[in-house]
C-alpha positions as CSV (number, residue, x, y, z in Angstrom):
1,X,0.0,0.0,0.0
2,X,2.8,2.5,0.8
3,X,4.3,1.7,-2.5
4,X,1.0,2.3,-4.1
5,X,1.0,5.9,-2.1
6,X,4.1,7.0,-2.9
7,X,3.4,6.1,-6.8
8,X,0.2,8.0,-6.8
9,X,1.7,11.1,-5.0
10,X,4.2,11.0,-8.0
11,X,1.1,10.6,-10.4
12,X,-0.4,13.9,-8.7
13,X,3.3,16.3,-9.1
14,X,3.6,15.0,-12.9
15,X,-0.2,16.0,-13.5
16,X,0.4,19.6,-11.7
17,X,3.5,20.0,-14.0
18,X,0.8,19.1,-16.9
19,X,-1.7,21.0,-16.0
20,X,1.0,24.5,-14.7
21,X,1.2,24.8,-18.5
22,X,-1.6,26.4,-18.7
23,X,-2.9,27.0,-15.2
24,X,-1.6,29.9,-13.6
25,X,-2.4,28.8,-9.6
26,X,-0.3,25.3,-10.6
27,X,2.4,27.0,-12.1
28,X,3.0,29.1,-8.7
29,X,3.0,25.4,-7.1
30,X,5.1,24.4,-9.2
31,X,7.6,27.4,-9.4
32,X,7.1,27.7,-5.6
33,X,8.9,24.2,-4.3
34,X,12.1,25.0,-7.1
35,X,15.2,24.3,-5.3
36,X,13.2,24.2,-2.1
37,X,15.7,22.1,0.2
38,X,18.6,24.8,-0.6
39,X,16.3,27.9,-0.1
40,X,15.5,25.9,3.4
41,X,19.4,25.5,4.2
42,X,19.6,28.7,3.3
43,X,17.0,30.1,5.4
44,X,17.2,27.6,8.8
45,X,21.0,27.5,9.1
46,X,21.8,26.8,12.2
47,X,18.9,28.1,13.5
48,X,17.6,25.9,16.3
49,X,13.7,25.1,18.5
50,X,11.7,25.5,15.0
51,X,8.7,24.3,15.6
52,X,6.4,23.2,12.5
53,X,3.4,24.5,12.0
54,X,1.6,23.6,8.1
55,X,-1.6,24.3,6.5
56,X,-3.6,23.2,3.6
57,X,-4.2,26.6,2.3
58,X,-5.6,30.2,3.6
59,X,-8.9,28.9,5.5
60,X,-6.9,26.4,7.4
61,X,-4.1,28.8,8.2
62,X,-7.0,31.1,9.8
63,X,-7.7,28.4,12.1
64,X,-3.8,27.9,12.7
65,X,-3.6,31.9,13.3
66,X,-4.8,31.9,17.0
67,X,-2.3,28.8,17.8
68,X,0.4,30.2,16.7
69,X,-0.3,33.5,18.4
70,X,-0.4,31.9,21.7
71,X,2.4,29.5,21.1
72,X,4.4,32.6,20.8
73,X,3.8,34.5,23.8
74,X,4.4,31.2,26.1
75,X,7.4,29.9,23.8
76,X,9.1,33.4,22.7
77,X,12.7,32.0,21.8
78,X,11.0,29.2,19.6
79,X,11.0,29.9,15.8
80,X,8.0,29.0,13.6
81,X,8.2,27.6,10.6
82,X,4.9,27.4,8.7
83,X,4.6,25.7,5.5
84,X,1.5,25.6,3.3
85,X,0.3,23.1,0.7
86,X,-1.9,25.7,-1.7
87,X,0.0,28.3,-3.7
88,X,-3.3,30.3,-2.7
89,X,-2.5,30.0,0.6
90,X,1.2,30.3,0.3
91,X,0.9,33.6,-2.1
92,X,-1.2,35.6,0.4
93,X,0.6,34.4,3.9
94,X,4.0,34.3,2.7
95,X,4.8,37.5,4.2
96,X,3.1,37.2,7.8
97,X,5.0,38.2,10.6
98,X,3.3,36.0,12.3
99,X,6.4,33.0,11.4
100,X,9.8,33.1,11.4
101,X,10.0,31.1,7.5
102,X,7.1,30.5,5.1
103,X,7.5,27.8,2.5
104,X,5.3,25.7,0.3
105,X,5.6,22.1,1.6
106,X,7.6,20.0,-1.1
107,X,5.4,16.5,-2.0
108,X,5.3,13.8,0.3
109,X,7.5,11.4,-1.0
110,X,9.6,9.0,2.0
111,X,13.0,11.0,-0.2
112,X,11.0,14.6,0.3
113,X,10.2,14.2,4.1
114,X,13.5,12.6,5.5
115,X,15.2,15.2,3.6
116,X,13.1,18.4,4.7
117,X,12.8,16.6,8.3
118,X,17.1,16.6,8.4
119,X,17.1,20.1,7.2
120,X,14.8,21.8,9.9
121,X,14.8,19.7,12.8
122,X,11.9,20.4,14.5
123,X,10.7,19.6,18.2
124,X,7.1,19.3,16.9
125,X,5.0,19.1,14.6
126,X,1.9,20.8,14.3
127,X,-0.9,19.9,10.9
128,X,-4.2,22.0,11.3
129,X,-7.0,19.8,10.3
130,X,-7.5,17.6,6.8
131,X,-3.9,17.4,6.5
132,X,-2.1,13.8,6.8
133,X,1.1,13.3,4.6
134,X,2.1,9.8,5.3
135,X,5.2,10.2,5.1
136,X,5.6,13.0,6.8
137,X,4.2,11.7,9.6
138,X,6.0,8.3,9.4
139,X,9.2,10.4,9.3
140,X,8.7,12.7,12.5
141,X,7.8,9.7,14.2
142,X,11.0,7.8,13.3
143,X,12.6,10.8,14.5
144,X,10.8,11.1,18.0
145,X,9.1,14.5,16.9
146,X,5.9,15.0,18.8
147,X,3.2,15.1,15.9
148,X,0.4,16.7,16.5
149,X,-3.6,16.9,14.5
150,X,-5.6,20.4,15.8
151,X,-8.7,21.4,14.6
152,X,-9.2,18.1,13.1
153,X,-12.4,16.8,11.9
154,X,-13.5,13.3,10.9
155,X,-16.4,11.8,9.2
156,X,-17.1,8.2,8.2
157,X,-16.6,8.0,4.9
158,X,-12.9,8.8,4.9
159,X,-10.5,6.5,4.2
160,X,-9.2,6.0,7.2
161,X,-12.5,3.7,8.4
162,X,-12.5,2.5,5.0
163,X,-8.6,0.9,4.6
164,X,-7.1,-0.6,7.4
165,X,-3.8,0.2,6.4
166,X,-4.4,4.2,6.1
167,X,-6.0,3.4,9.7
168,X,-2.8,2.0,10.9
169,X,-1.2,5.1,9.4
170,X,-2.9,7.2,11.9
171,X,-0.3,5.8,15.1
172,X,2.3,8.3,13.9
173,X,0.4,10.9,15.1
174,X,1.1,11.9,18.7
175,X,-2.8,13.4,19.7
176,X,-5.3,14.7,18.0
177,X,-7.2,17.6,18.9
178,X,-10.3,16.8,17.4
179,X,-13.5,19.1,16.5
180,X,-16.2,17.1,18.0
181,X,-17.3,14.0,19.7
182,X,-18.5,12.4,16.9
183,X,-14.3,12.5,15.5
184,X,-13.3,11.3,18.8
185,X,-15.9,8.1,18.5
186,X,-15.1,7.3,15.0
187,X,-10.9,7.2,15.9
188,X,-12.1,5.2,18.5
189,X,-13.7,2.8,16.5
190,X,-10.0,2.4,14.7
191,X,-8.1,1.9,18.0
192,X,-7.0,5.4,19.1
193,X,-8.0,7.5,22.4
194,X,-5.0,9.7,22.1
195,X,-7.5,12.5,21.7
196,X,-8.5,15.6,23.1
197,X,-12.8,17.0,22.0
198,X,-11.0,20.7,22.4
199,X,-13.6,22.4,19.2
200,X,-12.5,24.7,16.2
201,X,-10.0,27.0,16.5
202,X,-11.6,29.0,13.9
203,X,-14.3,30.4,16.6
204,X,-11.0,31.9,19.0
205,X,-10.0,33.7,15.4
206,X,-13.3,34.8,14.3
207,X,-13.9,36.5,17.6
208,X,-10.5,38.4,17.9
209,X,-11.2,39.0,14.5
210,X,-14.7,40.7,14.9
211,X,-12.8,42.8,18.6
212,X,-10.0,44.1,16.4
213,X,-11.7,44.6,13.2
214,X,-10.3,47.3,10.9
215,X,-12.4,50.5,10.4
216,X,-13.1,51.3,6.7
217,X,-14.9,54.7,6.2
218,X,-15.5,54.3,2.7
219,X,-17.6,51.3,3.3
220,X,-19.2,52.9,6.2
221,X,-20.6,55.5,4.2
222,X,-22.0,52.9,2.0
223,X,-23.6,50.6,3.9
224,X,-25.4,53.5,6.0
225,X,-27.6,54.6,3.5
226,X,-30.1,51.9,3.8
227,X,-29.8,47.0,4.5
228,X,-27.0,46.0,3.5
229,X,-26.1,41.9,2.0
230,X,-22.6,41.7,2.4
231,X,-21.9,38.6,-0.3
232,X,-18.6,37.1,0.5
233,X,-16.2,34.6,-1.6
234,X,-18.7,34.2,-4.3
235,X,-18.5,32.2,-7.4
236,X,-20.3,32.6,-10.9
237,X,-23.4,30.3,-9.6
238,X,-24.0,32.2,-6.8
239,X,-23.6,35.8,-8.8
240,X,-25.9,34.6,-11.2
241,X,-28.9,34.2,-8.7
242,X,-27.1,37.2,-6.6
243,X,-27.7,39.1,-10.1
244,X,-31.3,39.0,-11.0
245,X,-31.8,39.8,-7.3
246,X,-29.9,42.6,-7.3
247,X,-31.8,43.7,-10.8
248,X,-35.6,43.1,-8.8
249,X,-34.5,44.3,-5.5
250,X,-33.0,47.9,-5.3
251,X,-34.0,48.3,-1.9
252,X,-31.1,47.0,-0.5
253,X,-27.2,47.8,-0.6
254,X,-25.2,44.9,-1.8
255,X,-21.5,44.5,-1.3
256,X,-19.8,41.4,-3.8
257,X,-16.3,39.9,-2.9
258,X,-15.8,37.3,-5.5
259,X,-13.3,34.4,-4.6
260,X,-11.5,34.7,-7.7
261,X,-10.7,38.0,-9.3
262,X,-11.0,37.1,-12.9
263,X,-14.7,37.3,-13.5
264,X,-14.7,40.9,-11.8
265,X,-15.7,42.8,-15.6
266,X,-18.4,40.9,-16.0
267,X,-20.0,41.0,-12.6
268,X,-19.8,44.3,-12.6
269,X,-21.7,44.7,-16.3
270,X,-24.5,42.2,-15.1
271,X,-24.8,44.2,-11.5
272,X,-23.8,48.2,-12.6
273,X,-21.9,48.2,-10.0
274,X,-18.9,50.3,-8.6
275,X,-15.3,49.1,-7.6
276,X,-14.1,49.7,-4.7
277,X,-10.9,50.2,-6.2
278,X,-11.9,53.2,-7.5
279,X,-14.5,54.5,-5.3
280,X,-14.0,57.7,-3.4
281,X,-16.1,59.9,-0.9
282,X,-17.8,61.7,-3.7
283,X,-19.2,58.5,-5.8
284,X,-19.1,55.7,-3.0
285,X,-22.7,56.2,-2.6
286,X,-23.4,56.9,-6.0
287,X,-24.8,52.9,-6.8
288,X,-26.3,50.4,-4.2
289,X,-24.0,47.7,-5.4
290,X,-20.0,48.1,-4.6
291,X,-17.3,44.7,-5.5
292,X,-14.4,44.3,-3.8
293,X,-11.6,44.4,-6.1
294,X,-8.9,43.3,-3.7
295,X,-8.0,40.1,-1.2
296,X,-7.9,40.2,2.6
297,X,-10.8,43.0,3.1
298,X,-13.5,40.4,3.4
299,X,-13.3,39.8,7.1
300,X,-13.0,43.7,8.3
301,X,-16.1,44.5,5.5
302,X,-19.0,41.9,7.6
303,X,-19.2,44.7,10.6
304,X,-20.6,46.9,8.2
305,X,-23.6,44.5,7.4
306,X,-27.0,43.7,7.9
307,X,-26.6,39.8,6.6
308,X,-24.1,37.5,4.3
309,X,-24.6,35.6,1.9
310,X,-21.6,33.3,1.4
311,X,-21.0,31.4,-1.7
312,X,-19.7,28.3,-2.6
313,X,-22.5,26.4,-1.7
314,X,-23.5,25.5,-5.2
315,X,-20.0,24.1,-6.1
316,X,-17.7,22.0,-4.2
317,X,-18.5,23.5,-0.6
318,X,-19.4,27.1,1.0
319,X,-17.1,29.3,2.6
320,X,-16.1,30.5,5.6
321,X,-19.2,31.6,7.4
322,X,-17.9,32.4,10.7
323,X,-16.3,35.8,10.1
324,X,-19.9,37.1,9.4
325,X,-21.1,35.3,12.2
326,X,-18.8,36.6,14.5
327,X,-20.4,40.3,13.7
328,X,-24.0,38.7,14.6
329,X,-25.1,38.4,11.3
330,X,-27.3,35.7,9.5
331,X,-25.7,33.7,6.9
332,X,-27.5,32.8,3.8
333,X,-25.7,29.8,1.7
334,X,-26.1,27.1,-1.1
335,X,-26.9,23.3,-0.6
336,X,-23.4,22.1,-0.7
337,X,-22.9,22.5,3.5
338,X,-23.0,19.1,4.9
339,X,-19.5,18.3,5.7
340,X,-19.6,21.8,7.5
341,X,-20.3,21.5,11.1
342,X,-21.1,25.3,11.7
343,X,-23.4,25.3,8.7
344,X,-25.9,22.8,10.1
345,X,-25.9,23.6,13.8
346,X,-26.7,27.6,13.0
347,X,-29.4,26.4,10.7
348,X,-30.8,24.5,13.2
349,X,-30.5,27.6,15.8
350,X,-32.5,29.9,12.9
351,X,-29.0,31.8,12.4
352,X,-28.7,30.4,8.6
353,X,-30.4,29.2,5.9
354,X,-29.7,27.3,2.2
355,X,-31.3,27.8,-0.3
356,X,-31.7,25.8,-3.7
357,X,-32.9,28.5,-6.1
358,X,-33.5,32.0,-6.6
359,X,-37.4,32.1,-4.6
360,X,-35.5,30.4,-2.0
361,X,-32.8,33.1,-1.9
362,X,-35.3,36.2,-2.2
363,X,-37.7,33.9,1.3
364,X,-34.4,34.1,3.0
365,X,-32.8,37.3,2.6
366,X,-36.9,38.8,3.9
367,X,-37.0,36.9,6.8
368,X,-33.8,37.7,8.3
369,X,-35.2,41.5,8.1
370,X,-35.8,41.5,11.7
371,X,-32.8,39.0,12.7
372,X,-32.0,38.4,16.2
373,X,-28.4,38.6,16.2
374,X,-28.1,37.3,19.5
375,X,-28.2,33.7,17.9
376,X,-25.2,34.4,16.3
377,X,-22.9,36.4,18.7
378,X,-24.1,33.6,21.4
379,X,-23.2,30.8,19.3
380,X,-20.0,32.0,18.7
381,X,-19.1,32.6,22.3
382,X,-20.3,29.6,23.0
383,X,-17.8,27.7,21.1
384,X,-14.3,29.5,22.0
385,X,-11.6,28.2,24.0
386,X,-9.8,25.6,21.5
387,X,-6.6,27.6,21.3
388,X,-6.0,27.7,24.8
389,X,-6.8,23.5,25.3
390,X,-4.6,22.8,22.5
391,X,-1.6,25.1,23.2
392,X,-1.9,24.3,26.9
393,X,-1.1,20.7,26.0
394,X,1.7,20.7,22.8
């Protein structure tokens, strides 16, 4: 099975190099991991008590963010290395003063990990939630590095209570710092109790996110003028039912951050909208529909709201819906939420809903007019205090 791993981890680098010809996000992953063990000699030398820290991409460094925070202020003379998978992730974090050195992780192959693993050295490990390179794990294990899985979250269809071998996989890992109980049962099930039901991370961010928020005047004086629908990481199935809402419903303001930046021209044709890259205090209230023509805003822009809706939830999942949350408002999302944890147990509180089609979307967006937004401000104080159970213990 391991030989059948490494061969299909191969498989995947040769299809990215494929595929980088004429794909701009695997080109950067590509490009990214050239001569990746020097620039790491280069970078770490000599340098000593780095501890790991690696993410998928940008949602799951968000909910590495507060770990790493507190991990500093108890550990000070420890330096952070933080590696990321995604060249989206990579490309936006690679600068955060948050670590020490930011790298893309190089592919898990058994050369790739003993090698990296020999260059840094680390006294732990630290992989924030879906991640679980085999051989990365095999190797800090061989090594004696104190592996740990925070934030993790695991359903019953993965493979690892499918395959016993992927199962047996899991004893690399040191503890896990699991989501829910329902993770904690299901490892169980496989043999392992090394685990800690310490929640998402992602609530202790959200919150110290929503304290320390950013003040943007321009979108201030935008969202003043009368309800506001902040729609956040949209994609062109959700702005094509936002659209014809917009066109029948000029009663509200509407702010669009699409997810990807390249459909911006015609979004803004089908919506008359404004940029925000070129709005100013003369023409910022000028149209009742603004798009945000720039990454990283997103999460300062939800104070400014009424409600979200956050897209992705007609494609392969939705979005982070916690940053709006975490200002108390309601979150309106596609049918694509099941896997997400948050999703279902607001809906069940009255704090979201998903809708399927474009009457659904216009029944939603009325009856969160008069929105408690206690539900959501409770729910998310309800759920902090991961970062402090996790960092406690590694």
């Amino acid at each position: 099975m391991l030989f059948l791993y490494n061969i299909n981890i191969r498989l995947y680098v040769l299809i990215i190099r494929i595929v980088s010809l004429f794909k701009p996000k695997a080109k950067l992953w590509i490009k990214g991991r050239k001569n990746i063990f020097q620039k790491l000699k280069t970078a770490i030398f000599n340098e000593k008590n780095i501890v790991w820290f690696h993410c998928a991409s940008l949602g799951e460094f968000e909910q590495g963010k507060p770990i790493i925070e507190a991990y500093k202020v108890k550990h000070p003379t420890h330096k952070i290395l933080l590696t990321f998978f995604s060249s989206s992730g990579y490309e936006i974090r690679k600068n955060t003063p948050l670590a020490d050195f930011v790298f893309y992780l190089p592919a898990d192959t058994k050369e790739n990990a003993k090698h990296f693993i020999e260059i840094i050295k680390p006294i732990k490990a630290i992989f924030i939630k879906y991640e679980f390179w085999l051989n990365y794990m095999a190797e800090c294990n061989k090594q004696n590095i104190p592996f740990y899985s925070v934030s993790s979250i695991f359903r019953n269809e993965q493979i690892f209570f499918k395959n016993k071998w992927f199962a047996k996989q899991l004893k690399h890992i040191t503890h896990f710092f699991v989501q829910d109980k329902t993770s904690a049962e299901l490892l169980k099930t496989i043999g392992f109790s090394n685990t800690t039901i310490s929640g998402d991370t992602r609530f202790d961010r959200v919150k110290a996110n929503a304290i320390s928020a950013k003040e943007i005047p321009l979108i201030a004086a935008f969202c003043k003028t009368q309800t506001t629908v902040i729609c956040g990481s949209t994609w062109p199935k959700d702005e094509a039912l936002l659209s014809q809402f917009i066109k029948d419903n000029p009663q509200y303001n509407y702010i669009i951050a699409p997810h990807e930046m390249h459909n911006i021209s015609q979004l803004q044709k089908q919506t008359k909208a404004q940029l925000f890259s070129i709005a100013n205090a003369e023409n910022i209230t000028s149209k009742n529909v603004l798009i945000i023509d720039s990454i990283g805003m997103l999460s300062h822009i939800y104070q400014y709201g009424n409600m979200a809706y956050i897209g992705g939830g007609f494609g392969a999942g939705i979005h982070n819906i916690l940053e709006a949350v975490a200002f108390g408002l309601p979150v309106i999302f596609g049918p694509n939420y099941k896997n997400f944890k948050e999703a279902k147990e607001l809906t069940a509180l009255k704090g979201a809903i998903s809708i399927n089609n474009y009457t659904e979307l216009t029944a939603a967006i009325g009856s969160f007019q008069n929105y408690n937004n206690t539900i959501a401000s409770n729910y998310i104080l309800d759920n902090c205090g991961a970062t402090n159970i996790i960092v406690d213990r590694i």
